[in-house]
C-alpha positions in Angstrom: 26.0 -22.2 27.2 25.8 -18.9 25.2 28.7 -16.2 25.7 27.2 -13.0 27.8 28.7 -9.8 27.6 28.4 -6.3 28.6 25.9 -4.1 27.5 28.5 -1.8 26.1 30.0 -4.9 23.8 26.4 -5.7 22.8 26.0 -2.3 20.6 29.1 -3.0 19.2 28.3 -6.2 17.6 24.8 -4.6 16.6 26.8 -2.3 14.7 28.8 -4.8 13.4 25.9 -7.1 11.8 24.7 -3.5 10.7 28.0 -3.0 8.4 28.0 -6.7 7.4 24.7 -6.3 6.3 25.4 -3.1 4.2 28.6 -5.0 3.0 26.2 -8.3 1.6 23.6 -5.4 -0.2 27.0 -4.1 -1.6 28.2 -7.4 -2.6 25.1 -8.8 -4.3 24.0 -5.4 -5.8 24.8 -6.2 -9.5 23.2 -9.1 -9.4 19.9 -8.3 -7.0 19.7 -5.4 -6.9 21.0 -3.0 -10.0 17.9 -3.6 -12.1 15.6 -2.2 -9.7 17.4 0.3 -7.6 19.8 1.6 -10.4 23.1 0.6 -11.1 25.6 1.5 -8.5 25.4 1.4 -5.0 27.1 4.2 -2.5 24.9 4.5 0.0 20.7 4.2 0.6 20.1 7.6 0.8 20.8 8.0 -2.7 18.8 5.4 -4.2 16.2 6.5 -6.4 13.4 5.6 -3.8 14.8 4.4 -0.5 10.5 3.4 0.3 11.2 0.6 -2.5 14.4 -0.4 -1.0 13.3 -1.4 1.9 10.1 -3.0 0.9 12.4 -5.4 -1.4 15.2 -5.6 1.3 12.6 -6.9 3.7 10.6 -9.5 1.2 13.9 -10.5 0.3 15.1 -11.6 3.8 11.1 -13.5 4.0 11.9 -15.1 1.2 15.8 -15.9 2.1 14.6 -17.2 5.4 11.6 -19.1 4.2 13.6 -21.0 1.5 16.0 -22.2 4.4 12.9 -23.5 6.6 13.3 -20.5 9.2 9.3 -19.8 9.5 8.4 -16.2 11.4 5.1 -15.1 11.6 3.9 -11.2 10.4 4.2 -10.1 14.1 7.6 -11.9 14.1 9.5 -10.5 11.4 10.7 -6.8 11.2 8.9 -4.3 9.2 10.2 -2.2 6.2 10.4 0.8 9.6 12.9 -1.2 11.3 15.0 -2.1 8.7 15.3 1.6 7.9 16.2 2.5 11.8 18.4 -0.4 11.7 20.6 0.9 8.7 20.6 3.9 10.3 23.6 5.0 12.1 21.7 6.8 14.7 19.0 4.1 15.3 21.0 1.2 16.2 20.5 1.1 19.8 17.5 -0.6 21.2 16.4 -3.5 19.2 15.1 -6.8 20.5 17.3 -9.7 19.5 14.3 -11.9 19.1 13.0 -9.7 16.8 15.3 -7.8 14.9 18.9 -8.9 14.9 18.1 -12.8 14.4 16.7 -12.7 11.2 19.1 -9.9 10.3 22.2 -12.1 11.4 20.6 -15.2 9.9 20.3 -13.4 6.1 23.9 -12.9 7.0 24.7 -16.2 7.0 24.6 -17.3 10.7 22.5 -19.2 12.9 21.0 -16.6 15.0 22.6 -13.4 17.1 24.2 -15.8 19.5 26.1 -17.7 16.9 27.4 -14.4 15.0 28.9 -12.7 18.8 30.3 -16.2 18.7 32.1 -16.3 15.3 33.1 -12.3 15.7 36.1 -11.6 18.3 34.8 -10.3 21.4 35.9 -6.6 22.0 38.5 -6.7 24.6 37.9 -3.8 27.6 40.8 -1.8 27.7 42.0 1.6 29.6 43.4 4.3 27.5 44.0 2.3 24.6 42.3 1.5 20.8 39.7 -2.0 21.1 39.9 -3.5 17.2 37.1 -5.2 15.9 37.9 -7.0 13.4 35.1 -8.7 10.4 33.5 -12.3 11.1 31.7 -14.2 9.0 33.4 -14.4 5.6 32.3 -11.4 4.5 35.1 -8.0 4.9 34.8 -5.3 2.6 35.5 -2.7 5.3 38.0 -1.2 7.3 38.0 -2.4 10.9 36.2 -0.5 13.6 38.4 1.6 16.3 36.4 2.3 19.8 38.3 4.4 22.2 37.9 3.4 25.9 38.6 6.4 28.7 41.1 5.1 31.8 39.5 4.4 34.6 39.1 8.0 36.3 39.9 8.8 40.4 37.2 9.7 42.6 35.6 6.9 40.7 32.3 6.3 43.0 31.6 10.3 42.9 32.1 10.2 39.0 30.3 7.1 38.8 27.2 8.7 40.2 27.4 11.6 38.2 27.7 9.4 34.9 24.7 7.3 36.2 22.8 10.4 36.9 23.5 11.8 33.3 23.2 8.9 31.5 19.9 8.6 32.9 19.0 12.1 31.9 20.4 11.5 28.7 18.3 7.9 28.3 15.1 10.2 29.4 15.7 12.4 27.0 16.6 9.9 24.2 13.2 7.7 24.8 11.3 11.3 25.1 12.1 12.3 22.1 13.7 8.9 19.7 10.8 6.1 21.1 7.9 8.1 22.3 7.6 11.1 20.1 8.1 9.1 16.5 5.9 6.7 17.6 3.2 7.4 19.8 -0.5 7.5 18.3 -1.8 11.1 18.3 -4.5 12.7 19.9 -7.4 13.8 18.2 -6.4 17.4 19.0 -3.5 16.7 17.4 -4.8 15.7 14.5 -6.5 18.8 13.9 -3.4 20.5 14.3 -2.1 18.8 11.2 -3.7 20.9 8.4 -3.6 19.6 4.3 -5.7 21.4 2.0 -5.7 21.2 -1.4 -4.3 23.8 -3.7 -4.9 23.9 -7.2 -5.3 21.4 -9.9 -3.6 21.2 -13.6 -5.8 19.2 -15.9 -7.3 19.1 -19.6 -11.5 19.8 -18.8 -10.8 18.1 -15.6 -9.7 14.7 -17.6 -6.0 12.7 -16.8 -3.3 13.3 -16.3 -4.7 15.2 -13.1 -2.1 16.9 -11.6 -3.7 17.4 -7.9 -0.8 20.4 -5.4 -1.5 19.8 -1.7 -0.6 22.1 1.0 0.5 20.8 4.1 1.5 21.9 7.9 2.3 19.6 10.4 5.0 21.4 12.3 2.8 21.4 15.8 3.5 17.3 15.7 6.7 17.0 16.9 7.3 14.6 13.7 9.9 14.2 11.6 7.5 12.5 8.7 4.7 11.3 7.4 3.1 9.1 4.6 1.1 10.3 2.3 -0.4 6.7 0.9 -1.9 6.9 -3.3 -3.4 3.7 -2.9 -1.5 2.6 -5.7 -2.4 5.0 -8.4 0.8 4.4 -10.2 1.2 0.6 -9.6 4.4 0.2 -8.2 5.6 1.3 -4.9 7.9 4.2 -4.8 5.5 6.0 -7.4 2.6 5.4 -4.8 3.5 6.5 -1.4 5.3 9.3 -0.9 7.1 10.7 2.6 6.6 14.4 3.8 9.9 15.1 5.4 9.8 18.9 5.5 7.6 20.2 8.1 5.6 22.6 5.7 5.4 22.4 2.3 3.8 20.9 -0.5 3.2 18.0 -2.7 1.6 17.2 -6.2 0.7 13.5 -7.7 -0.5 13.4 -11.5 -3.2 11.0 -11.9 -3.8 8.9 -14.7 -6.5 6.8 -13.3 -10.2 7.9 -13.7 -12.9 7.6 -11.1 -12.5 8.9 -7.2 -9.9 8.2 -5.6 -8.9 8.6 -1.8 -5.4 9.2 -1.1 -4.6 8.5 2.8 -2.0 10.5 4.9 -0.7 8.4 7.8 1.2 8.3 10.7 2.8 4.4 11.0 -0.3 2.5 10.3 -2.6 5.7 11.9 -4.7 7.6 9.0 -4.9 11.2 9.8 -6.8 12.5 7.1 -8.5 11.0 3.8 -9.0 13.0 0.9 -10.8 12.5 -2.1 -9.8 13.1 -5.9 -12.2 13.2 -8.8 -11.0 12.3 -11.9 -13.0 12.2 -14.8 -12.8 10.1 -17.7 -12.6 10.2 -21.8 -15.6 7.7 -22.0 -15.2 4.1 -20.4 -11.6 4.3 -19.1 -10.1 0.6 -19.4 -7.1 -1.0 -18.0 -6.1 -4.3 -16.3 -3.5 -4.8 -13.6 -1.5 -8.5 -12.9 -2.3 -10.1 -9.6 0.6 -11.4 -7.9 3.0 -9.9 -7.3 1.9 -6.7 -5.9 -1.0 -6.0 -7.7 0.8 -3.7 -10.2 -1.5 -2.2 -12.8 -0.3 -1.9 -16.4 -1.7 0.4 -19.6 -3.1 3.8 -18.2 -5.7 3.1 -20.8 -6.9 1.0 -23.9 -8.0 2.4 -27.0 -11.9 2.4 -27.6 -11.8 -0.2 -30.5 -9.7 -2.6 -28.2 -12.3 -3.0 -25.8 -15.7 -2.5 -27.2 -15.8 -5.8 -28.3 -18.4 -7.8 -30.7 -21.3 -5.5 -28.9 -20.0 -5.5 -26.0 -17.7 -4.6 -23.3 -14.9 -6.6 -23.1 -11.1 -7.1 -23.6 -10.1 -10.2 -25.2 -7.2 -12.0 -23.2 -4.9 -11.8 -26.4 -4.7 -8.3 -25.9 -2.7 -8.8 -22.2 0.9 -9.2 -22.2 1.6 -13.3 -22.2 3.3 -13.2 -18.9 0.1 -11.9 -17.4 -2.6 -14.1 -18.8 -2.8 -16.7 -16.2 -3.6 -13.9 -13.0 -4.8 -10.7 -13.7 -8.2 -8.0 -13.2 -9.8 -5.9 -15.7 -10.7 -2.2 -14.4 -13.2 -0.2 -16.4 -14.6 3.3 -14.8 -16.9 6.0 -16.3 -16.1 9.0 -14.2 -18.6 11.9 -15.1 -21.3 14.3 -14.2 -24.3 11.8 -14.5 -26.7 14.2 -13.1 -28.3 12.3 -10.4 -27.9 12.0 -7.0 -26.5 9.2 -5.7 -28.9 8.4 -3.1 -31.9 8.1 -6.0 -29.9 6.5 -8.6 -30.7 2.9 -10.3 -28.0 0.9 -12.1 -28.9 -1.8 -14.4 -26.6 -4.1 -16.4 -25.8 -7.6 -17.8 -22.7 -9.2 -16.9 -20.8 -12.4 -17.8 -17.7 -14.1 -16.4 -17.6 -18.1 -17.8 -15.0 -20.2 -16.5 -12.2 -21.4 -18.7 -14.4 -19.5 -21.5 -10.9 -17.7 -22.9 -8.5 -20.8 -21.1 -8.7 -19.1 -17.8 -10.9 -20.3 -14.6 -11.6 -16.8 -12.9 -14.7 -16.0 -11.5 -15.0 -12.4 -9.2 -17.0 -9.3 -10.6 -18.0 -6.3 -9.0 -19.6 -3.1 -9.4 -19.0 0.2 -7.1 -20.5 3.4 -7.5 -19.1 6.7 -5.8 -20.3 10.3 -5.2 -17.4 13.4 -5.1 -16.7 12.5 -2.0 -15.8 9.2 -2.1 -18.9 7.7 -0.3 -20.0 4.0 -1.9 -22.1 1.8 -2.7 -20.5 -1.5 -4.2 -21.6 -5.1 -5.4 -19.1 -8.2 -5.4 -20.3 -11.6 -7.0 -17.9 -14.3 -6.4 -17.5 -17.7 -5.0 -16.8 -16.9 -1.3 -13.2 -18.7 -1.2 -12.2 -20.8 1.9 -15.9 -21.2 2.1 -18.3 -23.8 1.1 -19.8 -22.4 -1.8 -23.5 -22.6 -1.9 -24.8 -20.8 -4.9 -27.4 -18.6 -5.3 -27.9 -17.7 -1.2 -29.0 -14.1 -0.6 -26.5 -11.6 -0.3 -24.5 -10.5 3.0 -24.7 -6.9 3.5 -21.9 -5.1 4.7 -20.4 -1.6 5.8 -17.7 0.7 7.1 -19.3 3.2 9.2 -16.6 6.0 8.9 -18.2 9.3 8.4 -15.8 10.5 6.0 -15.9 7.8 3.8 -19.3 5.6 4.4 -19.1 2.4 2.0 -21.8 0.0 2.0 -21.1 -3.7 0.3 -23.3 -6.2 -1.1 -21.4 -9.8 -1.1 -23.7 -11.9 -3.4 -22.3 -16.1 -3.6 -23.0 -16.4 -7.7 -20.8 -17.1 -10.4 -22.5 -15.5 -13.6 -21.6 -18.8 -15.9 -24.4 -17.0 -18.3 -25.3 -13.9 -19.1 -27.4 -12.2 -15.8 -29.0 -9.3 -15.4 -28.4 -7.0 -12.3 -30.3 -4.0 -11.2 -29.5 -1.8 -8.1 -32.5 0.4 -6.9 -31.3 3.2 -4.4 -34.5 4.9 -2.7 -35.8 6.1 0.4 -32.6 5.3 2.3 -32.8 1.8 1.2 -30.5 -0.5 -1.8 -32.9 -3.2 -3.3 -30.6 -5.8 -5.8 -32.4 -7.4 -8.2 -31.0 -10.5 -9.7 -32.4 -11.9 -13.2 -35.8 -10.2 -12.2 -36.4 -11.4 -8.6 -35.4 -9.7 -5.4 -32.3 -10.6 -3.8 -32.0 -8.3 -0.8 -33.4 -4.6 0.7 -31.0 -3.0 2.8 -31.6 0.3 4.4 -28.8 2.3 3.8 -27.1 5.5 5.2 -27.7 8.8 3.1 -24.6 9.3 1.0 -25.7 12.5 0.0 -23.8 14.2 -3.3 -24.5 13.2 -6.8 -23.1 10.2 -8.7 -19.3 10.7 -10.2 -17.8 7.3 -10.6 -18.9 3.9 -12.0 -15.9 1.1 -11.4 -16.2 -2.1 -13.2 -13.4 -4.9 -12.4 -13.7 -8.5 -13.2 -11.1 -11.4 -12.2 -9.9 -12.9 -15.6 -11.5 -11.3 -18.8 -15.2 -10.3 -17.9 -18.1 -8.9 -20.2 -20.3 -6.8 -19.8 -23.7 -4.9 -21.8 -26.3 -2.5 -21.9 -25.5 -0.5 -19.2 -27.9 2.2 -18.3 -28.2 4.8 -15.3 -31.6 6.4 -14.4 -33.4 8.5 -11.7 -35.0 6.4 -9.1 -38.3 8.7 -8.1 -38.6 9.9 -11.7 -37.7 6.8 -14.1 -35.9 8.9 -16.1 -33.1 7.3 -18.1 -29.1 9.7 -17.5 -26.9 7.8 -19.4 -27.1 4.5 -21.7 -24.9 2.4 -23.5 -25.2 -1.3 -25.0 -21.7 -0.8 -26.1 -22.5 -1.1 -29.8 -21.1 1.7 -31.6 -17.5 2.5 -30.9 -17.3 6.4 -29.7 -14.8 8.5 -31.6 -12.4 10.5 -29.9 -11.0 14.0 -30.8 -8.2 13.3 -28.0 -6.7 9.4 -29.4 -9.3 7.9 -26.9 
């Protein structure tokens, strides 16, 4: 049968497992941790990005637990938000064992919560004197912890009442204002009491690096933070979301990325606002980005000559760092004024993605078009995995009705083995796709309103594509061609 003890000796050992927690990060930090968090360790409020820390820290402890056959479900296993009230001195009251402190004690080296209170010496309840904790566990690279315990006062019934009475204020008080306010979802009142507005801009004609200043006010919150989310812009973590500690202030994020881009300010997993960011390009910005893990993108951009290729665009596997080849996406965008409106454009374009062409056996391409405000209208050909594939089936229409940020998606089941011809048709509130010269679907369509800014390309493994033109739907009048045949020159290395 498990030990019990009192609730006081319970928040002892939590703090316990906290400092032999910290004590393993210290101990291991040369070897998992220096190269990534920098090279010394004091404390986690110095590391270079404490978000990054504790994204690692927690895929770490997955990945610990999963190797030793310990299998937790999302819901199960603590967030990155935990493990930062955890390792905080202040936050270490509260958590559920089932939770929180059995995977914690289990990276630690013990079975589960019960079996660590069981190997560490039970504080002893003394009057007037010094309890002494001492480390359990194998693992003691600090001091002992000294908890003085009052003597047993007279009157003790009257005093006990009048403890009860203020600790229950005091627990009031403590779940006002350290459980409800941090994490309650707001009103919508409250949300328009959070005001961001954008500033000024520092930019070369409007081209990357974009250096976009926000001001921001959310002092009416009650908050002590929020998240401003970059979608990952920058490709790794700490470089892509950013925390707004200060009540008022304000923030800048350079961009190197063209096209429109939404950045996302959140409170927990709550979006408050979303704001777009045009960016325009040189001329068709390229770059690719590895899969796994985290979807980090790599090379701001390529060179002209290194991916208009034999009359075409395309960028030749070669050209992608080795370690790469076997799981990555190409990313091509043409941000500009095209001088159309987006809800009477036409695209039409040939695209090719051949298994194993180039040793690879990728298949995915899409196409997304955006107006300044981030409104879209996008086109995804792939082969439906975890489905039976069955090719050539008309496409399934989707969309994501927010007002802000309408997006409309055509999922078409096709693998373009050969070279095929696509052509969207946007007109009178409706998207026909064309497909090698036949109909494939007519969808009526919310107006997007605006004019087109942003063309994004992206292919799964090394995709091509060719004569790509942009015209006016009413009119037939051609905005912007290109077969991809002459390599532009640049004045700015572009």
């Amino acid at each position: 049968m498990a030990k019990t003890f009192s609730s006081s000796s319970e928040q002892i050992f939590i703090q316990e497992l906290r400092y032999q927690l910290i004590a393993k990060i210290a101990t291991d930090w040369e070897n998992e941790w220096a190269k990534a968090h920098g090279e010394t360790f004091s404390t986690i409020k110095e590391l270079p990005s404490e978000n990054a820390f504790y994204f690692d820290l927690r895929s770490k402890i997955w990945k610990f637990l999963d190797n030793e056959g310990i299998k937790l479900s999302a819901s199960e296993f603590p967030t990155e938000h935990t493990f930062r009230r955890f390792l905080d001195e202040t936050y270490t009251k509260g958590f559920t064992i089932q939770l929180t402190l059995n995977p914690i004690a289990q990276y630690c080296g013990y079975e589960n919560w019960e079996n660590f209170k069981t190997l560490n010496t039970e504080p002893e309840q003394t009057y007037g004197g010094v309890t002494i904790i001492p480390r359990g566990g194998g693992i003691n690279p600090l001091p002992p912890i000294f908890v003085i315990v009052p003597q047993k006062p007279k009157h003790w019934k009257r005093n006990l009442s009048i403890v009860l009475a203020v600790m229950g204020l005091l627990s009031g008080v403590y779940y006002y204002f350290y459980k409800y306010l941090p994490f309650r979802t707001l009103t919508a009142q409250e949300n328009n009491d959070f005001q961001i507005t954008l500033d000024h801009v520092e930019s070369d004609q409007g081209r990357n690096p974009y250096k976009v200043f926000y001001k921001y006010d959310f002092s009416k919150l009650r908050l002590d933070s929020l998240q401003v989310d970059f979608g990952g812009e920058k490709g790794v973590m700490e470089h892509s979301i950013i925390t707004l500690r200060e009540p008022k202030g304000q923030f800048v994020f350079d961009y190197y990325k063209a096209g429109v881009h939404e950045i996302q300010v959140k409170h927990l997993k709550q979006i408050l606002k979303s704001l777009p960011v045009y960016v325009k390009s040189h001329g068709w910005s390229c770059w690719y980005y590895y899969a796994t893990p985290g979807s980090q993108w790599v090379n701001t951009n390529y060179k002209y000559r290194d991916f208009y290729t034999d009359g075409y665009l395309h960028l030749p596997r070669e050209k992608i760092a080795p370690s790469h080849r076997e799981n990555y996406n190409i990313v091509a965008s043409r941000a500009e004024d095209f001088a159309v409106a987006m809800d009477s454009c036409t695209i039409e374009f040939k695209q090719k993605n051949s298994p194993d062409e180039e040793g690879i056996s990728f298949y995915t391409m899409s196409l997304a078009i955006k107006n300044q405000l981030g409104k879209s209208i996008s086109l995804s050909f792939n082969r439906n995995t975890g489905k039976p594939f069955i090719p050539n089936r008309p496409a399934v229409v989707s969309e994501e009705s927010n007002e802000q940020f309408y997006r409309q998606a055509f999922s078409i089941p096709m693998i373009c083995y050969d070279w095929t011809t696509v052509k969207l048709i946007i007109k009178h509130n409706k998207a026909q796709l064309w497909i090698n010269g036949k109909l494939s679907t007519t969808s009526a369509i919310k107006p997007l309103g605006g004019q087109l800014k942003d063309i994004h390309l992206e292919s799964k493994g090394s995709g091509k594509w060719d004569d790509f033109r942009v015209s006016n739907s009413y009119t037939g009048k051609v905005v912007f061609e290109d077969n991809f045949s002459v390599i532009p020159v640049s004045k700015d290395g572009y």
